[in-house]
N, C-alpha and C positions, 0 to 999 in steps of 0.2 A: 741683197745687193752684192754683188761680186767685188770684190778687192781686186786692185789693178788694171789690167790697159786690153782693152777690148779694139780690134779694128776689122772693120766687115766693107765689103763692096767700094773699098777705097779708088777713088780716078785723083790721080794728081799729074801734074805738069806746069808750063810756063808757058804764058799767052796760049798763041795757039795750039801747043805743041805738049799732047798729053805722054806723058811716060809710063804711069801705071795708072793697069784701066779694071775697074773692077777685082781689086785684091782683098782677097781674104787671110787672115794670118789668125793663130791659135792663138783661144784667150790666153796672157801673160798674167800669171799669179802673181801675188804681192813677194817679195824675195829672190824675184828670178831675173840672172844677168844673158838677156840673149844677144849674142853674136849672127850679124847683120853679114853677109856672105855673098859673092859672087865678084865676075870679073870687071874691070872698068865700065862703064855706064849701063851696069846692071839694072842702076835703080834704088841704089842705098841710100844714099845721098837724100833724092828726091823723095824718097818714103820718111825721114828724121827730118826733114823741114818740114813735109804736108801733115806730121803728127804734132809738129812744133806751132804752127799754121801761118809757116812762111812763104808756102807756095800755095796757090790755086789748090783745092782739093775738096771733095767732096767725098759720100759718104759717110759711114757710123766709124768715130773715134769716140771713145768713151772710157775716161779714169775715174774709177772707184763707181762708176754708175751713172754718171752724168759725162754728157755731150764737153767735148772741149771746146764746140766752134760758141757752143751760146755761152762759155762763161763770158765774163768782160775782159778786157786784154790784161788789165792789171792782177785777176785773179790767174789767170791761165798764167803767168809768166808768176808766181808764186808758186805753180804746181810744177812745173815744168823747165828741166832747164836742160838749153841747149848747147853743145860745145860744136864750135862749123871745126871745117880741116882750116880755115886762116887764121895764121896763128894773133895772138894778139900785139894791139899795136904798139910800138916802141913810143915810151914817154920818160919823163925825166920823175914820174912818180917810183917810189917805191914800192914792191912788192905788196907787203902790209897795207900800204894805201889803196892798192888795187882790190886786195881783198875786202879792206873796210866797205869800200866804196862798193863791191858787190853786193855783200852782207844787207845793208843798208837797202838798197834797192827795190828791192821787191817787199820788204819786210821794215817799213819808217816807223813801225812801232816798236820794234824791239832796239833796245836801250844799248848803251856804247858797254857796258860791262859782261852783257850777254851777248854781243857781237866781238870782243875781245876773245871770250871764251872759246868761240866757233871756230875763230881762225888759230887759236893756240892747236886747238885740235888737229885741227885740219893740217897746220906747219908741219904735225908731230906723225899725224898720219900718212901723207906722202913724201914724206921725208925731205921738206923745203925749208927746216928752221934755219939752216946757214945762209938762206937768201930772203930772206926777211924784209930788210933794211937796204937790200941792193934795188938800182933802178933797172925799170926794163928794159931800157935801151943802152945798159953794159951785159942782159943776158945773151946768150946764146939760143940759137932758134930750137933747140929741147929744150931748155931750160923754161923759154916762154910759154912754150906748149905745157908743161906742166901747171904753170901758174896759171893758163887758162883752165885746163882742168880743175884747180884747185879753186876759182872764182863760181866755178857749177858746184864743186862741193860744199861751199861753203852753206851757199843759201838755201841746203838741203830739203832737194825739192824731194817732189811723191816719184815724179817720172826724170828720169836724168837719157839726155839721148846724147848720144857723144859719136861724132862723126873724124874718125882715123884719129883717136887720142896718141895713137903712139909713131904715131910715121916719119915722128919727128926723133925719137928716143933710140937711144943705143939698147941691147939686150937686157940690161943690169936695168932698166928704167921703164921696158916692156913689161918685163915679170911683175917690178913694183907694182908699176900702176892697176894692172888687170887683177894681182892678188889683191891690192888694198881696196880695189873697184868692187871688187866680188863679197870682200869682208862688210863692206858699208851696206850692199845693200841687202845683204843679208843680216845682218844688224840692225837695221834703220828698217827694213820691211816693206823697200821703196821697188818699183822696175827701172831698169835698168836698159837700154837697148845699144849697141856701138858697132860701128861699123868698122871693118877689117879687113888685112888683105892677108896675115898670119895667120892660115890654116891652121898650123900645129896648138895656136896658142889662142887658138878661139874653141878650137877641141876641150883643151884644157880648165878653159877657166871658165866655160858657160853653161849655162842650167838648159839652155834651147839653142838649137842653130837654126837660123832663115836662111835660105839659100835663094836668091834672084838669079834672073837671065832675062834680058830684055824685058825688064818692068813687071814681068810677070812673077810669080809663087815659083818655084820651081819643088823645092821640097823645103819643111820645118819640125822638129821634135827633138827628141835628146839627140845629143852630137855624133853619141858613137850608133846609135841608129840610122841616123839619117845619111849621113854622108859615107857614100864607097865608089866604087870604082862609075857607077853610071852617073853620079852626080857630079865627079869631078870631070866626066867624058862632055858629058854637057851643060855645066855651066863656065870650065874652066876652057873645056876646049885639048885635054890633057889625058894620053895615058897615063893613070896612077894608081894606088893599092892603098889599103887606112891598115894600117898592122900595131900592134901594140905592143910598148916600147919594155926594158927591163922593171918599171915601174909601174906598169899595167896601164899607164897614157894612151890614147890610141892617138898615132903620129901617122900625116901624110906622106905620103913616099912618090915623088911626081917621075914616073919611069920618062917620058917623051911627048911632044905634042900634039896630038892625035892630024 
């Protein structure tokens, strides 16, 4: 049985109105962070809910070997945990309370001391222990988006899908998240999948790139393989070149609009 996140002949969309029809994407090994790629309603979006099973979808989804649509919702939502782009909502709870209360959730069996434990971690690992004790509604819209982030880490699931975790963060918060993104799941031995619109920093930090254009595949494999000047001519709509930087990075270079 294969470890990780299998998805084949994927149709998803809303009511009437299908987005992705028939998508095939490369099996996802256990450890691997792939970056979710292409221009505004590519289809990102709608591919991390229909895996989630928030939107209409059909076809083979399958984590660790088994179908997601037949687990029961309670076990699915144990394996899987999804981050939307809305950030979370402002309340007069505290940080710590929010993460208790995620912790909890999916997982009523595990005890307040090993659920203490998760979030110490977790504080320490995305660097949130100063805001702890603060409520969400004195944070700021990064700020919140991290603590949403940090509410999917918590309850460390097998599949983590994170839709524009950083859209909301300054540079210094971009780097964090993707590197401590990348270290967990490479550590934890979970997939990973997150949508993005920072080229240079999906280059960077991901084991795969997906590349969408209108609901479809357009191209997927290692990063500095897959994406060059005809992938970003046609999913971005862009003349541009992938050259690699003084540290051997390969960085986009967007010359003009095509």
């Amino acid at each position: 049985m294969m470890q990780g996140l299998i998805v084949n002949a994927l149709h998803a969309g809303y009511r009437r109105r299908e987005i992705i029809s028939g998508m095939d994407l490369p099996p996802v090994t256990d450890g691997s962070l792939v970056a979710l790629l292409g221009a505004n309603a590519a289809g990102k979006s709608t591919l991390l809910k229909a895996i989630a099973g928030l939107v209409r979808a059909g076809g083979r989804i399958e984590l660790d070997g088994e179908a997601l649509d037949r687990l029961p919702h309670a076990e699915r939502m144990r394996r899987v945990g999804y981050l939307p782009q809305a950030l979370p909502q402002s309340t007069s709870l505290v940080v710590y309370e929010t993460l208790l209360a995620s912790a909890r959730a999916t997982r009523a069996e595990v005890g307040r001391e090993q659920s203490d434990a998760a979030i110490e971690t977790v504080l320490d690992t995305l660097g949130l222990r100063d805001l702890a004790l603060r409520r969400l509604d004195e944070l700021s819209g990064g700020q919140r988006q991290m603590v949403g982030l940090a509410q999917v880490v918590v309850r460390a699931p097998r599949l983590m899908l994170l839709d524009e975790p950083t859209s909301a963060l300054d540079l210094r918060w971009q780097l964090n998240v993707l590197q401590s993104v990348r270290n967990l799941t490479r550590e934890s031995r979970c997939v990973c999948m997150v949508a993005i619109h920072d080229l240079n920093l999906a280059l960077r930090y991901s084991d795969m790139v997906v590349v969408l254009h209108e609901g479809r595949l357009l191209a997927a494999g290692e990063p500095a393989k897959v994406m060059n000047s005809d992938v970003l001519r046609a999913a971005y709509g862009i003349e541009g070149r992938v050259e690699a930087c003084s540290y051997g990075y390969p960085i986009v270079l967007a010359d003009r609009a095509a």
